[in-house]
C-alpha positions as CSV (number, residue, x, y, z in Angstrom):
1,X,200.3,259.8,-0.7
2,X,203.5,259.6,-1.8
3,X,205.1,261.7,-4.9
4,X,208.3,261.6,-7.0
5,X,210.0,263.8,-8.0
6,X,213.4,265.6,-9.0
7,X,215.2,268.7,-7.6
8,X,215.3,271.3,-10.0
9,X,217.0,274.2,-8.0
10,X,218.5,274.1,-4.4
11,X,220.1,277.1,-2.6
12,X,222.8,276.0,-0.6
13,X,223.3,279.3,1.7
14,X,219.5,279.9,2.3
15,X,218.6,275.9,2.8
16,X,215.9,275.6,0.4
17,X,214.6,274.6,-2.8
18,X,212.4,273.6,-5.3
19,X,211.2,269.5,-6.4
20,X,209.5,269.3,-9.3
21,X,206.5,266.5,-9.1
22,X,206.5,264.1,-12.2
23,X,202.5,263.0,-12.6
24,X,201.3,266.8,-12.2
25,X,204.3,268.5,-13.5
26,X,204.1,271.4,-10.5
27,X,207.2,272.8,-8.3
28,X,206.5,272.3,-4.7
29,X,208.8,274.2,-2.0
30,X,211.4,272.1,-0.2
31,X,213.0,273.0,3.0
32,X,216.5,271.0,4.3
33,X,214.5,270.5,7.4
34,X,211.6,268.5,5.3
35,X,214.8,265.8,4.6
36,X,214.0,262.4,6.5
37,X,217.8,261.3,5.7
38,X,220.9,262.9,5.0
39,X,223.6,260.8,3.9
40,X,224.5,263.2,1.4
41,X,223.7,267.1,1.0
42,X,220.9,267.9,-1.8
43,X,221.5,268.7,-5.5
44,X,220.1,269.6,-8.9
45,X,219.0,266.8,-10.8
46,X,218.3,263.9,-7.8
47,X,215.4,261.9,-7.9
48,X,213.5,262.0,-4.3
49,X,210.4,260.3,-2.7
50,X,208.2,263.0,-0.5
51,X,204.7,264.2,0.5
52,X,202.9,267.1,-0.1
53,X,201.3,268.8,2.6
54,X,200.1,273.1,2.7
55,X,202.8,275.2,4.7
56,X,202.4,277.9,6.9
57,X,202.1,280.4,4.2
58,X,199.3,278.4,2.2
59,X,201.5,276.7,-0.7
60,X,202.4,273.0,-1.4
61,X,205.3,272.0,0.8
62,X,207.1,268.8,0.6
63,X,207.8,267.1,3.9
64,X,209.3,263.6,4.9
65,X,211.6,263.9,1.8
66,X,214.2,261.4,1.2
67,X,216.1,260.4,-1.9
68,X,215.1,257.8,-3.7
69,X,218.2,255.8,-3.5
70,X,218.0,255.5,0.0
71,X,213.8,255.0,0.8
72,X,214.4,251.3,0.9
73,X,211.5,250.3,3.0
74,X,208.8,252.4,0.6
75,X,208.7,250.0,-2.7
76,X,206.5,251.4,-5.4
77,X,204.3,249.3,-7.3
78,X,202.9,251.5,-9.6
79,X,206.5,253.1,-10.5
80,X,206.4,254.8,-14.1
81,X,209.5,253.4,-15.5
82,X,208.4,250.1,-17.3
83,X,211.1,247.6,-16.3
84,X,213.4,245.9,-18.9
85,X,211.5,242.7,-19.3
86,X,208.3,244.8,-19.6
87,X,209.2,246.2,-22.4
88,X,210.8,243.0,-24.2
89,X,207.4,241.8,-23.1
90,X,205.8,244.4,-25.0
91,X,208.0,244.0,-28.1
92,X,206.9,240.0,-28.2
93,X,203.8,241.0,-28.0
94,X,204.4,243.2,-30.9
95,X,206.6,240.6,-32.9
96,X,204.1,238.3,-32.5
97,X,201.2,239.1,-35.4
98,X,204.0,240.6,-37.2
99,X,205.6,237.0,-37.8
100,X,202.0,235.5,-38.3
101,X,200.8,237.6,-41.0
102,X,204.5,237.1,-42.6
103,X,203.8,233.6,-42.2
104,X,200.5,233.5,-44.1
105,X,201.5,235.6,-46.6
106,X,204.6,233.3,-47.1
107,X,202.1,230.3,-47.4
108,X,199.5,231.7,-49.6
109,X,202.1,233.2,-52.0
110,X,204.1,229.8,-52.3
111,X,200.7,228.4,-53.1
112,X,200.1,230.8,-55.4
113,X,203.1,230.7,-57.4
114,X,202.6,227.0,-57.3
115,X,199.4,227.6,-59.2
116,X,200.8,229.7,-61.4
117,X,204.2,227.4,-62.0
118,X,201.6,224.3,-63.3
119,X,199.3,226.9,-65.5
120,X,202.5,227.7,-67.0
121,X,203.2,223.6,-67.4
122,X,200.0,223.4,-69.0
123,X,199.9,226.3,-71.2
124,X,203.4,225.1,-72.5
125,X,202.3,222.0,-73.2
126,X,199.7,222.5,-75.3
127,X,200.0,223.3,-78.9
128,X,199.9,227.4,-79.5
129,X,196.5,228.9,-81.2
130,X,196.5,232.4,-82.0
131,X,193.9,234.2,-82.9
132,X,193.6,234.1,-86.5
133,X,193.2,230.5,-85.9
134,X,189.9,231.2,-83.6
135,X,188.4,233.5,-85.9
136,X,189.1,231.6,-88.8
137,X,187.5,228.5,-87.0
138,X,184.5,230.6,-85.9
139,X,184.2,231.9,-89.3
140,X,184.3,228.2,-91.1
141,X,181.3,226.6,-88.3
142,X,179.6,229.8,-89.6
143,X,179.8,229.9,-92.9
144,X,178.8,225.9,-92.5
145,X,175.7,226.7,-90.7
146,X,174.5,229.4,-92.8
147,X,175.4,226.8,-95.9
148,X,173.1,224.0,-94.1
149,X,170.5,226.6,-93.3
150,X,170.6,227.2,-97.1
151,X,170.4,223.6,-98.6
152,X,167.7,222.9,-96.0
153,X,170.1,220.2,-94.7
154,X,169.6,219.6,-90.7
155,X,172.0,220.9,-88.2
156,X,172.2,218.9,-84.8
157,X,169.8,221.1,-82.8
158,X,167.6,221.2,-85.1
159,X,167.1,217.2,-84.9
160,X,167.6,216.8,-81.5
161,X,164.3,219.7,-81.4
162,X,162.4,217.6,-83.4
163,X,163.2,214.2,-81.8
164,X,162.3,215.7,-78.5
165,X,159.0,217.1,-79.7
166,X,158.1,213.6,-81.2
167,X,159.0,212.7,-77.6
168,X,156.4,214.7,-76.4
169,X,154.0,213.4,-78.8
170,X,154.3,209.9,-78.5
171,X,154.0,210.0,-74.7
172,X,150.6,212.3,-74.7
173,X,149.3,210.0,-77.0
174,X,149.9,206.9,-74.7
175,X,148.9,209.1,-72.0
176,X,144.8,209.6,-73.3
C-alpha cells in the first residue's frame, strides 16, 4: 500500500531521515537508498509517495520513496485534498436550501404583509367605535331586555320558543 507523506528532518552528512505519514500521523525511518528517483537531493518540508515495510532492526522503514512531483505513473484516487470544483460543489450544495428557505420565507412574508396591507384597508374604511360606544350599546339592549322582562312584553326568543312548541303540538296531534 502506498502512503504520503512529508519530510520532517533529513541529515545530509549521515544520509537519512525521517517522513512523517499523514493518515496515521507516525515518523517512519528514511534512508537515501530507499529513493526510487533523484532528480533532486531530499529536504524538509517535500511531499513524497513511499511504502512501509519492517527494517533490519524491527521499525517501520520507508522504501521505494519518490517525491510526489515526480511519481507520475501512481495516480491516487482516493487523494485527501478535495479538488477545487469539489469544494464549489460542496458550497452549491450548501447554497442551495439556503436560497430556498430565503425564498419561502420571501413568499409567505409578501403574502403576509399583503394580508395585513387590506386589514388595514378595511379597518380604515370603516367608521371608528370605541369602546364606550360597545358598552354603552350592551348596556342599552340590556337595560331593554330587563325593561320587556318587566312589562311582560315578548322578546324574539321568547316567541320564536313558543311558536316552535306550537310546532310540536300541532304535528303530534296530526300524528295520533
Amino acid at each position: 500500500m502506498r502512503y504520503y507523506g512529508t519530510i520532517t528532518r533529513w541529515n545530509d552528512n549521515r544520509q537519512f531521515g525521517a517522513i512523517r505519514e499523514e493518515s496515521m500521523g507516525t515518523e517512519v525511518f528514511a534512508p537515501l537508498s530507499a529513493f526510487t528517483t533523484l532528480t533532486r537531493p531530499p529536504a524538509e518540508g517535500q511531499r513524497v509517495s513511499f511504502d512501509i515495510v519492517k527494517g533490519r532492526r524491527g521499525r517501520d522503514e520507508a522504501e521505494n520513496i519518490c517525491f510526489s512531483l515526480d511519481c507520475v505513473d501512481e495516480f491516487d484516487f482516493f487523494d485527501t485534498e478535495p479538488e477545487p470544483y469539489k469544494k464549489a460543489f460542496s458550497k452549491l450544495l450548501l447554497l442551495i436550501p439556503i436560497i430556498a428557505l430565503l425564498a419561502a420565507g420571501g413568499w409567505f412574508g409578501c403574502d403576509y404583509w399583503q394580508k395585513y396591507q387590506q386589514q388595514a384597508k378595511a379597518a380604515a374604511a370603516m367608521p371608528p367605535e370605541t369602546m364606550v360606544e360597545e358598552v354603552s350599546a350592551k348596556m342599552n339592549a340590556e337595560r331593554k331586555a330587563w325593561l320587556d322582562a318587566v312589562n311582560g312584553r315578548k322578546t324574539q326568543k321568547q316567541t320564536k320558543l313558543e311558536n316552535s312548541k306550537a310546532a310540536r303540538k300541532n304535528a303530534s296531534k296530526e300524528t295520533k
